[in-house]
N, C-alpha and C positions, 0 to 999 in steps of 0.2 A: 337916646339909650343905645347901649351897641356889645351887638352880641358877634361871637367865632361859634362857628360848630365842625367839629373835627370826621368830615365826609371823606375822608383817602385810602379809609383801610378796604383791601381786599374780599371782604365779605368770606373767608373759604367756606366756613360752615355752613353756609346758607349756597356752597355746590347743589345742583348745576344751572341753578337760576342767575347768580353773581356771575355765570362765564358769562353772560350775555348783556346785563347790564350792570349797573353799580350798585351798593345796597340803600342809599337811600332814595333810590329809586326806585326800588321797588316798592310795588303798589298795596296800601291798604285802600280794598273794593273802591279801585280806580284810581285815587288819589296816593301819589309816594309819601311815604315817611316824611322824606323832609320839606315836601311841602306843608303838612301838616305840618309841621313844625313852624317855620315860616309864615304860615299864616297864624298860629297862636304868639309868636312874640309878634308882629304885627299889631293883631288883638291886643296885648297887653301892652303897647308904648313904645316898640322897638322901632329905632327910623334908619339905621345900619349894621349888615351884618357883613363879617366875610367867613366865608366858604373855605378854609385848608382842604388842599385835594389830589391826588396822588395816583389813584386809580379810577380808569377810563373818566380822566378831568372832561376833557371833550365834551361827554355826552350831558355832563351834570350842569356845564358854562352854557349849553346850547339851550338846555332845557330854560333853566332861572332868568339868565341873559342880566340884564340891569339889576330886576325887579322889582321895574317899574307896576306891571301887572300885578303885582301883590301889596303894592304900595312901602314898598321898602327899597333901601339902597343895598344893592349887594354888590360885593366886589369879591376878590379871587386871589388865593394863593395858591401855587403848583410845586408839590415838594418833587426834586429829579433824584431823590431819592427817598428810604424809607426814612421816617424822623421819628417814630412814638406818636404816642397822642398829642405828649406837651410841647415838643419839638418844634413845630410850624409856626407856634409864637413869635420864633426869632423871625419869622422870614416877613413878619406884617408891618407896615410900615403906620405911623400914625397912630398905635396903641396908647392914646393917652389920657386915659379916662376908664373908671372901674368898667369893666365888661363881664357879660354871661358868657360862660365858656360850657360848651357840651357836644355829646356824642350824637351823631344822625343817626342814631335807628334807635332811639326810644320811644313811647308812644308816654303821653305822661298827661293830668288835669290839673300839671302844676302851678300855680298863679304864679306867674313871673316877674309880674310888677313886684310885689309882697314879696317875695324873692329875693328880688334887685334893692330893698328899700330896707329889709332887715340887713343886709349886709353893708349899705351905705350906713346905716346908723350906726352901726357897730365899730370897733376901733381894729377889726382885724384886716389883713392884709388878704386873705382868702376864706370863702365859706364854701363847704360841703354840704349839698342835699344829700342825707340818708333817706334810708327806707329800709321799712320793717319787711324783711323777709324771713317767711319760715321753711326751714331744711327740714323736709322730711326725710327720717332714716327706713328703710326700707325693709329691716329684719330686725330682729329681736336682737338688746342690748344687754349684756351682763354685766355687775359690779360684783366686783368681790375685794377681800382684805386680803391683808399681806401674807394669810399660810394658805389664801389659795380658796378661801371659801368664799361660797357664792352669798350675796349679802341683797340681791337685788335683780329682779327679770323684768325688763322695760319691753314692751312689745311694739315696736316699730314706733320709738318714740319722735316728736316734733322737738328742732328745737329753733326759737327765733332769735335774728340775727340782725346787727343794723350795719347795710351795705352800703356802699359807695353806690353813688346809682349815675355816676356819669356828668352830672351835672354839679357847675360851679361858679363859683362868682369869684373875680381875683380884680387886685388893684394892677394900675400900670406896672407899680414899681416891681411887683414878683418876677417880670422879664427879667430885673436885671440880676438874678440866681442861676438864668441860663446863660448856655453857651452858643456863640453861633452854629447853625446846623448840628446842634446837639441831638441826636436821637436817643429821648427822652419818654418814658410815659409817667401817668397822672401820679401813682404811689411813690416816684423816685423824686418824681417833685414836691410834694407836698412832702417829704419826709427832710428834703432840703430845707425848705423851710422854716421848718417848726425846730430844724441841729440848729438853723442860725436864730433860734428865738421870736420866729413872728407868731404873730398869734392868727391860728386858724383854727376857723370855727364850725360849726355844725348845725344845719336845719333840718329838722326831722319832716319829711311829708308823709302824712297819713292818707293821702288819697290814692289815685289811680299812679301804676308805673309799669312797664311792661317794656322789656329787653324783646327785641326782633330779631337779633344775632342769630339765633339757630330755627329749624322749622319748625322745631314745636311753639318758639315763641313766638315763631310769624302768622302760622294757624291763631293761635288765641290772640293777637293783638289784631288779627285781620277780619276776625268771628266778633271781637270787643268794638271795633270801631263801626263795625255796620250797623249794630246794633246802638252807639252812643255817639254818630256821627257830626248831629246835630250841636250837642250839648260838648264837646271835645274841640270844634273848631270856632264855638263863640265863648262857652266857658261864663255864663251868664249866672246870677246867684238866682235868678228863678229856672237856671235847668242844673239841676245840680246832678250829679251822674251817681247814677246808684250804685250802693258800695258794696257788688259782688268782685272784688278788687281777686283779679289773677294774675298770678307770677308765673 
């Protein structure tokens, strides 16, 4: 089974931790992101993955190396420029076989085998994991009609939304929608797609998912994982991770 995860972006928002090293390498309570990572498709059946990598590559090839120590084969791509998310596709050589494609700095209890296996069955050419996220509005909401009267006062209403959450399953052949060294990201492509008629699909997870992009998300996936440490890097149905699920 053979996963990409797209490790090059520059981290800004997560300044001034990312001036000094890469973001998925930064540490949830000692362990980085994407080792966690790494070791859960491991866990689930993964026996190659490559790395797209762009900023401070050095330090992330020095870290992982083979990955023989994790019991996986990894290998490496180095964009000399910026590409998108989707972009580095092009630069991989031997794509030919459905693959997991996803972001380094998610923290997630997503089963990936189950993943990998819905989207084999299925006759589409890409799958989407969503996730149920809810926008909380932060003030009071007014509806009114069309001569201006108020018809309704919502007080800092929720509303839930189902996101793209970074993660996805694509056949070989979607590379060939790209362009060499296209700098691309996920929405321009997948919007490719679906104008030329392929069919892509959607997996809802209902479990754990947590974006580390900004500090407040790195605080709460750093505070989530000490606590469910155990149960997140073997993902076993007798430790099942209890569902105080935060975004």
């Amino acid at each position: 089974m053979r996963a990409v995860i797209m490790a090059g972006g520059k981290g800004i928002r997560l300044h001034p931790y990312t001036k000094i090293i890469p973001k998925p390498l930064i540490p949830l309570n000692e362990i980085p992101i994407l080792e966690v990572i790494l070791r859960q498709l491991q866990y689930h059946g993964f026996t190659h993955v490559t790395l797209t990598l762009n900023y401070k590559a050095r330090l992330i090839q020095t870290y992982f190396g083979d990955g023989k120590e994790l019991g996986l084969n990894i290998d490496y791509t180095v964009e000399d420029k910026e590409m998108g998310t989707i972009g580095p596709l092009t630069l991989i050589e031997n794509l030919n076989e459905p693959f997991l494609l996803m972001n380094a700095d998610i923290l997630t209890d997503l089963d990936f085998r189950k993943f990998y296996k819905e989207h084999i069955d299925s006759n589409a050419i890409g799958t989407v994991m969503l996730y149920n996220h809810s926008l909380n509005v932060d003030f009071g909401v007014v509806e009114r009609n069309s001569i201006g009267e108020i018809t309704d006062y919502l007080e800092k209403p929720s509303h839930d939304l189902l996101i793209s959450s970074g993660i996805y399953m694509l056949n070989p052949e979607s590379i060939f929608y790209l362009n060499k060294d296209e700098e691309i990201g996920a929405p321009e492509f997948l919007k490719k797609l679906i104008k030329s008629q392929k069919i892509v699909k959607s997996y809802t997870h209902e479990g754990v998912w947590m974006d580390i992009g900004t500090k407040r998300g790195l605080d709460l996936a750093t505070d989530f994982f000490q606590k469910n440490k155990n149960q997140l890097l073997n993902l076993s149905k007798e430790n099942l991770i209890e569902k105080d699920r935060v975004v």
